[in-house]
N, C-alpha and C positions, 0 to 999 in steps of 0.2 A: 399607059398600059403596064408599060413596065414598070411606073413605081406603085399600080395597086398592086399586084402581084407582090412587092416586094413587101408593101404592108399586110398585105397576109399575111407571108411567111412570119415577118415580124409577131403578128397578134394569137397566129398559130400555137409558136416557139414560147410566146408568155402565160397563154393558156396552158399550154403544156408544162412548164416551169412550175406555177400554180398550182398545178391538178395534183404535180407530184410531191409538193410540200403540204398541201392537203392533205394527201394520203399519207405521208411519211408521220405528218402530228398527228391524223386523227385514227389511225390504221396503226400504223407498224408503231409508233408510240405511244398509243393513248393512253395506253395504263400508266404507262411513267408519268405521263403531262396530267392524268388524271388527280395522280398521290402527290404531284408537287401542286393542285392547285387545292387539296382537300390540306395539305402541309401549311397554304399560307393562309387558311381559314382558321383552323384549328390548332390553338395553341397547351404544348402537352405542361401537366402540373406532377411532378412528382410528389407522393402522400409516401410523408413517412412512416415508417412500420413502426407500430410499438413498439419499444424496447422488453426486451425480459423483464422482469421482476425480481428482485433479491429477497433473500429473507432470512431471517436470521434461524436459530438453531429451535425456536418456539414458535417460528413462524410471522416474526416480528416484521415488518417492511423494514427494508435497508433502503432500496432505491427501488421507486414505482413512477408511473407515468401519470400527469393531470393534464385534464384539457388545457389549450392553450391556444392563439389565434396567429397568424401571420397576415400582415398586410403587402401585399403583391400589387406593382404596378406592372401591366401590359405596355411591350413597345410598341410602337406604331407601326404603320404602312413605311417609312420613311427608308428609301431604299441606303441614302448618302450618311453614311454613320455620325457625320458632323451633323447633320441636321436633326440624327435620332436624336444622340446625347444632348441637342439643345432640346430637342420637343421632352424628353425626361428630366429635364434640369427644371424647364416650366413647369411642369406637374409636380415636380415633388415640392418648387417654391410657393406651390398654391395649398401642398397639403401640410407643410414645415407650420403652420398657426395650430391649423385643425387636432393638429395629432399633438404637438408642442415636444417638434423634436429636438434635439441639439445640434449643432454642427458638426460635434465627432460622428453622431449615429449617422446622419447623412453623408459623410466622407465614407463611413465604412461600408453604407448599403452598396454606393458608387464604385468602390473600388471591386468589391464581390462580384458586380454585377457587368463589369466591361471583362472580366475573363469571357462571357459567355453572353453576348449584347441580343442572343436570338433567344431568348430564354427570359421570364420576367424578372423584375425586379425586386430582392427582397429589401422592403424599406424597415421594416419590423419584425424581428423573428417571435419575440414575445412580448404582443400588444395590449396594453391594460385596457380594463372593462370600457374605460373613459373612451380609450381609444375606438375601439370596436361601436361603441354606443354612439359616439360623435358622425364616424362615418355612416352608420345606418339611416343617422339624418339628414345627410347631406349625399345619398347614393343617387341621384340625379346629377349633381355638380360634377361627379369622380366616375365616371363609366369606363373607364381602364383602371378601375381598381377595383382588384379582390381582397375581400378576407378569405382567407384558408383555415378552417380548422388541422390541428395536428396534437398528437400524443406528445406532451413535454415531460421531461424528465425532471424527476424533485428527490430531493436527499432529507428527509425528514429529521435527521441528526443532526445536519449540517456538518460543524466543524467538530463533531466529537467523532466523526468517521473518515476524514476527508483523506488520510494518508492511504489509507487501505484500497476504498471505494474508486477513488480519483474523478476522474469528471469526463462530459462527451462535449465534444464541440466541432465544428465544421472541416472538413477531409480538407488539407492542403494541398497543394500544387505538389511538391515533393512527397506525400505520402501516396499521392495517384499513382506515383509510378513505381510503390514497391508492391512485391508480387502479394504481399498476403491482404493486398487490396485490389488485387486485378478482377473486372465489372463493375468496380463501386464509381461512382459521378460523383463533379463535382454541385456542390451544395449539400451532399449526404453528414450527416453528423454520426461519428464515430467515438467510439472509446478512446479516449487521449494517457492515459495515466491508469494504474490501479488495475482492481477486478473491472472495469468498465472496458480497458486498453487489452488485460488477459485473456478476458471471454467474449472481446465483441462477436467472433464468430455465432457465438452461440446466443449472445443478446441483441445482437445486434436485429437478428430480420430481414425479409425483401423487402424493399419499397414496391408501393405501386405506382398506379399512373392516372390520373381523369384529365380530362380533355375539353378545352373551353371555347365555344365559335366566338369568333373577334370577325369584325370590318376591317374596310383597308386602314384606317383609321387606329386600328387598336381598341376599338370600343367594345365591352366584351356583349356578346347578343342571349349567350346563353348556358348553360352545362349542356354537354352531352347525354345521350342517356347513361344509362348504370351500364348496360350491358355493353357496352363500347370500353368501359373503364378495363384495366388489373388491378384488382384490391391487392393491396401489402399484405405479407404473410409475417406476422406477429413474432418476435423473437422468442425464445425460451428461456424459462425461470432458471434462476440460481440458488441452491439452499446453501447454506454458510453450517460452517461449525462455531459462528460466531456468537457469545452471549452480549447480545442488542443491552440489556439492563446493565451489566458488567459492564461494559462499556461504555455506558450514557454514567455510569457513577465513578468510574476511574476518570472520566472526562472532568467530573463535577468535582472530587476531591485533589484532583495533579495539583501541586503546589504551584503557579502561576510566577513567580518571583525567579525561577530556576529551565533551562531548556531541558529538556531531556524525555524520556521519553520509556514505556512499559510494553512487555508483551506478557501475556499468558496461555500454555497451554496445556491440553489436556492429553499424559501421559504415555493413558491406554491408546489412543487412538494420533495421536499427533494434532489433532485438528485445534485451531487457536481461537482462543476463549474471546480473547482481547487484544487491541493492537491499537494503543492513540500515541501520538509524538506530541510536544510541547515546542512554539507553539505551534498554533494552527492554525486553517483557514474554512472560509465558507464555500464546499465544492460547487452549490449553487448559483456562484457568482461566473464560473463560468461556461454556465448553460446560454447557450446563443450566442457566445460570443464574450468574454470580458472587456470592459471599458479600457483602454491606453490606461488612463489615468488609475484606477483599480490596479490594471496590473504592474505598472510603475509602486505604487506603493508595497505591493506585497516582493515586488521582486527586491527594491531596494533597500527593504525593513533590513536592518542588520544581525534581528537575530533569527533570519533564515526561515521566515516561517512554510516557505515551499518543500523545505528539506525533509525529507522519512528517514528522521533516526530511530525508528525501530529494524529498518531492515539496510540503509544506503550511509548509514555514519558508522564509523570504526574507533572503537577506543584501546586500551591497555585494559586489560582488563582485570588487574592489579589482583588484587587476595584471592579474589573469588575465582581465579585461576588455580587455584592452590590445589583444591578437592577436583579438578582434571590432572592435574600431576598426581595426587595419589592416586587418580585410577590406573591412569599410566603404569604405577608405579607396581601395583598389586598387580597389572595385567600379566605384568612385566618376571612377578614375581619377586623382583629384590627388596619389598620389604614384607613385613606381617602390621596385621594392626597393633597387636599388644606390645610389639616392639620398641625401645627407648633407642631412638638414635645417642649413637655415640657422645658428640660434644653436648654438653647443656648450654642453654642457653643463658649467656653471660652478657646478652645486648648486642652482640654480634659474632661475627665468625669470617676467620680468615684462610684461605686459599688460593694457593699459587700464588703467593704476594699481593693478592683483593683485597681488601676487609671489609664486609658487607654487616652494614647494619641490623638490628631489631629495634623494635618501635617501644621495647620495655625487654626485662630479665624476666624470662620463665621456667628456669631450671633444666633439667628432665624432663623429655616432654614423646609421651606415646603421639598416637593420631589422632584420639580422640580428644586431648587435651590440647594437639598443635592446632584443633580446629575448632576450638574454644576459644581460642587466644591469640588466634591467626599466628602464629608463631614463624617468622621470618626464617630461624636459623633452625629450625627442625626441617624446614623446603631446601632452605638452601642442601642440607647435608641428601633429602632426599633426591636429588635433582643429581648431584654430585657421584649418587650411585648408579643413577641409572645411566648417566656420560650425554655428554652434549649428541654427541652422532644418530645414538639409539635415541635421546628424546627428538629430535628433529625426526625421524624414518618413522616411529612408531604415531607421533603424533601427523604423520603425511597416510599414515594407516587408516588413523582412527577419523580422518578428513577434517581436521584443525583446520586447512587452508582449503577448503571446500565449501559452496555455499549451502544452505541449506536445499535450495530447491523449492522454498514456498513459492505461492503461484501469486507471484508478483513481479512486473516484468523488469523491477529496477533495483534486486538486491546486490546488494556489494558483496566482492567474494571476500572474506576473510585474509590478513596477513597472517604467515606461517611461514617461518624462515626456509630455506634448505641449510645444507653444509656450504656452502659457496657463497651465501647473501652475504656476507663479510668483506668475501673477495672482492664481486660487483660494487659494492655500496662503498665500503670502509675503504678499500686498499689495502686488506690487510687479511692474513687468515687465523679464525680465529682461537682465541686459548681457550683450554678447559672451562677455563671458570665462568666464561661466557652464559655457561648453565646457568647458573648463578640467578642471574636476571629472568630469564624465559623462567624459572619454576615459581618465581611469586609474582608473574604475570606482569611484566615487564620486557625491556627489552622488545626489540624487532618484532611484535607480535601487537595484532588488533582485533577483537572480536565486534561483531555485531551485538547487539541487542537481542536478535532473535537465534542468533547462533549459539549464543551462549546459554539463552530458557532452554535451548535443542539439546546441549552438552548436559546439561542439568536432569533433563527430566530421561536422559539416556541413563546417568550414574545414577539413580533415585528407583529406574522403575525394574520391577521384577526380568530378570534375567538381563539386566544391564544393558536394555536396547528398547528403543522408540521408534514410531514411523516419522517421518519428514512431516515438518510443519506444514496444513495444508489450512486455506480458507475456507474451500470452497468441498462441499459432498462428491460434485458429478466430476471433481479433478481427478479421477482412477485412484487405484487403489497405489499411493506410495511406498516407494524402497523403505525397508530401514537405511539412513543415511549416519547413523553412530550407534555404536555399541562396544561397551566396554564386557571386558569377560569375565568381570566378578564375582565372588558365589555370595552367597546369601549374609555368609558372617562377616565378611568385607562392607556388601552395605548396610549390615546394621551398624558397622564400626562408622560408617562414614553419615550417616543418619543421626547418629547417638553424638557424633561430635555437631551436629548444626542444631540436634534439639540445646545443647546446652550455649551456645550463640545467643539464643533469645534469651537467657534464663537469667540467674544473677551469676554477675561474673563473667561474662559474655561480651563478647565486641555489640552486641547489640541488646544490649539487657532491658527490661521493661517492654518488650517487644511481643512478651505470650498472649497470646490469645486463651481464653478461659475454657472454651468449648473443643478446639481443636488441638490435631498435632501438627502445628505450625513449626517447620524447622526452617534455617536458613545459612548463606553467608554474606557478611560484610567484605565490601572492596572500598580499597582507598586510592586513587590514581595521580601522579602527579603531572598539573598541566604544564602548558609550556608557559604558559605566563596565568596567573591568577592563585585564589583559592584551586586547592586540590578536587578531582572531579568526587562522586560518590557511586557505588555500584549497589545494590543487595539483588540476592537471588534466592529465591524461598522454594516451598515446597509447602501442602496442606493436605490432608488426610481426616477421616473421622475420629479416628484412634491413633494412640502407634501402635506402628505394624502393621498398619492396615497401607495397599500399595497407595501410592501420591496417587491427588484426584487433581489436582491444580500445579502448575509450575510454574513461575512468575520470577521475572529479573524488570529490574527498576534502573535508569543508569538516570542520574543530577548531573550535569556538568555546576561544577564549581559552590558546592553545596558541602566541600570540608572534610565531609566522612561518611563509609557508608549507612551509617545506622541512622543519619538523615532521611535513607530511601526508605529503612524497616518496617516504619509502621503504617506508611503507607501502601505497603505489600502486602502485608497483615491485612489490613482494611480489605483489601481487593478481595484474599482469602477467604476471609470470615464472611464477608458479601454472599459471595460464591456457594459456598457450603452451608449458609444456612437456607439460602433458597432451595438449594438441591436437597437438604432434609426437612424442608416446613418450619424448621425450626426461627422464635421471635428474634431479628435481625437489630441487634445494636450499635448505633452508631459510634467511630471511633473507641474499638474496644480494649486497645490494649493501654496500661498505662501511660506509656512513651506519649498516645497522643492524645489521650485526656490530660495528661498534663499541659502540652501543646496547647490547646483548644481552652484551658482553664474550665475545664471539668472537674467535679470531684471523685474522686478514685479512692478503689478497694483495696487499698494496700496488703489486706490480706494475702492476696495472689500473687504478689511480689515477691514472698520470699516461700512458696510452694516446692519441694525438692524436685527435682530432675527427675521422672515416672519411664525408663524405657523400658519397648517390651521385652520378651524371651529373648535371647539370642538362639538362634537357630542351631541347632546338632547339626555337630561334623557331619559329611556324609560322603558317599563315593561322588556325588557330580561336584562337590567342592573341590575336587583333585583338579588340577591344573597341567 
């Protein structure tokens, strides 16, 4: 009796045990127990968002989106991770014929794909037609495997854009955790470099989401419906101030033999024409990911081709620094243009116990002939007047050591000394004559590439100020970031001295253009080891007088001289201007590179006199 009794109680207490774990899953949990067993059914697919669209200033594609496919394998059922990783080692050993993968691609899908083992597998981000067509045939064999269609990104330029543009490729573990990626998952592909890294927000897009039923097994059974899905919300377009043709033909004529690197831009507005570095690379290469071996050879190439020397390399910026000290100089007031500095030039000049060179004897020499003839010792003496302290402060004014601010996320600030860089550096504080060097662009100073077109097309353009170099339209509206305070008769002194640069007689002679007013200056820089670098920096217009429509600086590392870079400036110029007037486009138009090229040439225009226009009447805004 008393041990049924006790089996009751017993069977009672387990029924009751029962009823209430019943109730507890099916009652007071069941929505949770419900979404974890719809969770192991359905496995979620992230759908990349289209990327914005680029385009250039005619509406030219820079970077668009082309179908593309991904192959995805499904994990299994497989609860013991050792046993997943081998049940996907087998699949992918069965699909490693089919697809005709390599062992790098397969390391790399493996390694992507154990951050995140409840997620499928990407075996292939961009799978060829073969690939895709292969599995179709054999979609019985592979039932844990998807093709994904997705929007891929393509650079139709290639490597005539790659420094600018830069490239997108897969969010890393360290970029998840900075904030201006906080929401973003891993597998999402991001802007890495360039206007791709500047505007991801804006190009970048939501991803969506679709949803695939799997068995225990992994086998997929089916898609969800549509309305189950979040479609991706498509990135936003980018218009550039970039001319795509300019570009695709400064690409085509860069001399190849030389690294170095061109900007151009446009005065009235800041906005940049053109922007290639030498050399270069294929940004397409790394969409999806680039090969170990791919990127072992570009990193290891020695002559840098990852580098953007148009906005991330600094040089001396030798002569062509000269026409920035006399703006300085006029800003400054201590000289006129019609003025003959004191000493003539006798080959050099000495101070405080210096003796500083010239590169030839040019007598007496006003501004417009010291800028004819780059004249060493008409600088040195202007530099002399304006005193070491005042050019350092003025030139920390005028934002020498300031970057420009183009919307690119990897520009180098400029070198611009203070009073004290002597003391830090040298050990030493230093002498007057220190000037010496800073005013013909030497000395403790380095300019960019694109800093220097900025300095140029500030002293060249009506009332002696430019907006900040911009790529892109939707970048707001930019600071002026330079201006000199020049009046009108200063830059046509300073204009009239670079028309005659190109002309005969001229550091860069043979360099005129037939149709335009092509001005410029030559830089010569000396490296630390080799041939001397080469600089030119131009200007172009329809007429003279008429304000600059194009501005362009060219820098050759170790090209000897700068009127190496002249006519290839030229060239960019005269490209420029005559598409923008209709006008029949000539190839290599100036003497210098029909000779170059063994063309025959119009010798007539070679000895053409020097045509500048009015000079402007004094007036009250010319008061300073």
């Amino acid at each position: 009796m008393r041990r049924s009794r006790a089996a009751r109680v017993i069977l009672i207490a387990m029924v009751a045990f029962l009823g209430t774990a019943l109730f507890r899953l099916q009652v007071l949990r069941g929505d949770e127990n419900a979404i974890r067993a719809e969770n192991n059914r359905l496995r979620p697919l992230a759908v990349p968002a289209p990327r914005g669209t680029i385009y250039d200033r005619s509406g030219r594609v820079v970077a668009e989106n082309v179908p593309a496919f991904q192959v995805l394998v499904m994990p299994g059922g497989v609860r013991n991770q050792r046993a997943l990783a081998d049940s996907m080692d087998a699949q992918i050993e069965r699909l490693q014929p089919v697809l005709n993968l390599t062992d790098g691609q397969i390391e790399r899908a493996r390694r992507r794909w154990q951050r995140q083992t409840h997620l499928p597998l990407v075996l292939l981000d961009d799978a060829p037609e073969s690939a895709v067509a292969a599995l179709a045939e054999r979609r019985h064999q592979f039932p844990a495997v998807v093709v994904h269609p997705y929007a891929k990104r393509r650079y139709p330029a290639g490597e005539a854009i790659a420094h600018f543009i830069g490239y997108i490729s897969e969010i890393s573990e360290g970029e998840l955790e900075l904030p201006e990626f906080q929401g973003y998952e891993q597998g999402r592909f991001i802007g890495k470099a360039g206007l791709e890294r500047q505007y991801e927000k804006r190009l970048g897009g939501t991803p969506g989401r679709r949803y695939l039923e799997i068995d225990a097994n992994g086998r997929i059974q089916r898609w969800m419906p549509e309305e189950t899905s979040l479609p991706p919300i498509p990135g936003r377009d980018l218009h550039l101030y970039l001319d795509l043709d300019l570009q695709e033909y400064i690409a085509k004529i860069f001399p190849r033999e030389w690294e170095g690197s061109i900007a151009a831009i446009d005065p009235q507005t800041g906005g940049v024409l053109a922007y290639y570095s030498n050399p270069s690379y294929d940004p397409n290469l790394f969409i999806g990911g680039i090969s170990t071996e791919e990127f072992r050879v570009l990193n290891e190439d020695p002559r840098i081709p990852l580098l953007d020397r148009v906005v991330a390399s600094g040089q001396p910026a030798a002569s062509t620094w000269k026409l920035a000290v006399a703006g300085m100089a006029l800003d400054l007031g201590v000289i006129t243009p019609e003025e003959y500095m004191p000493q003539p030039c006798t080959g050099g000049l000495s101070f405080q116990g210096r003796y500083a060179r010239c590169h030839a004897v040019h007598g007496r020499q006003n501004l417009v002939e010291s800028i004819k003839n780059s004249c060493n010792v008409y600088y040195y003496q202007v530099g002399i007047k304006i005193g070491l302290r005042r050019m350092l402060e003025h030139g920390a004014r005028l934002g020498f050591g300031e970057p420009t601010g183009i919307d690119v996320p990897h520009e180098r600030t400029p070198n611009w000394p203070d009073i004290d860089w002597w003391e830090r550096n040298r050990g030493y504080s230093p002498a007057e004559n220190e000037v010496m060097s800073l005013a013909i662009g030497q000395g403790p100073m380095t300019m960019t590439i694109i800093k220097l077109a900025h300095i140029y097309a500030a002293l060249t353009a009506p009332g002696g100020k430019t907006p900040a170099p911009r790529l892109a339209r939707e970048s707001g509206a930019p600071a002026d970031s330079a201006e000199f305070h020049t009046t009108a008769r200063d830059r046509w002194h300073l204009e009239a001295g670079m028309r005659r640069v190109v002309a005969p007689g001229g550091t860069a002679a043979r360099s005129r253009l037939p149709k335009w007013d092509f001005i410029g200056k030559t830089g010569t820089a000396q490296a630390p080891s080799g041939a001397d670098h080469g600089w030119f920096v131009g200007t172009g217009a329809r007429e003279p007088g008429a304000p600059p429509e194009i501005a362009v600086t060219m820098f050759l590392a170790h090209s000897l001289h700068g009127y190496t870079a002249s006519g290839y400036v030229a060239e960019a110029i005269n490209f420029y201007l005559a598409r923008k007037y209709g006008e029949p486009f000539q190839m290599f138009a100036t003497e210098r590179m029909r000779t170059q090229m063994g063309l025959p040439v119009d010798w007539t225009g070679w000895s053409t006199p020097v045509v500048d226009p009015p000079m402007p009447q004094r007036s009250q805004d010319d008061a300073r």
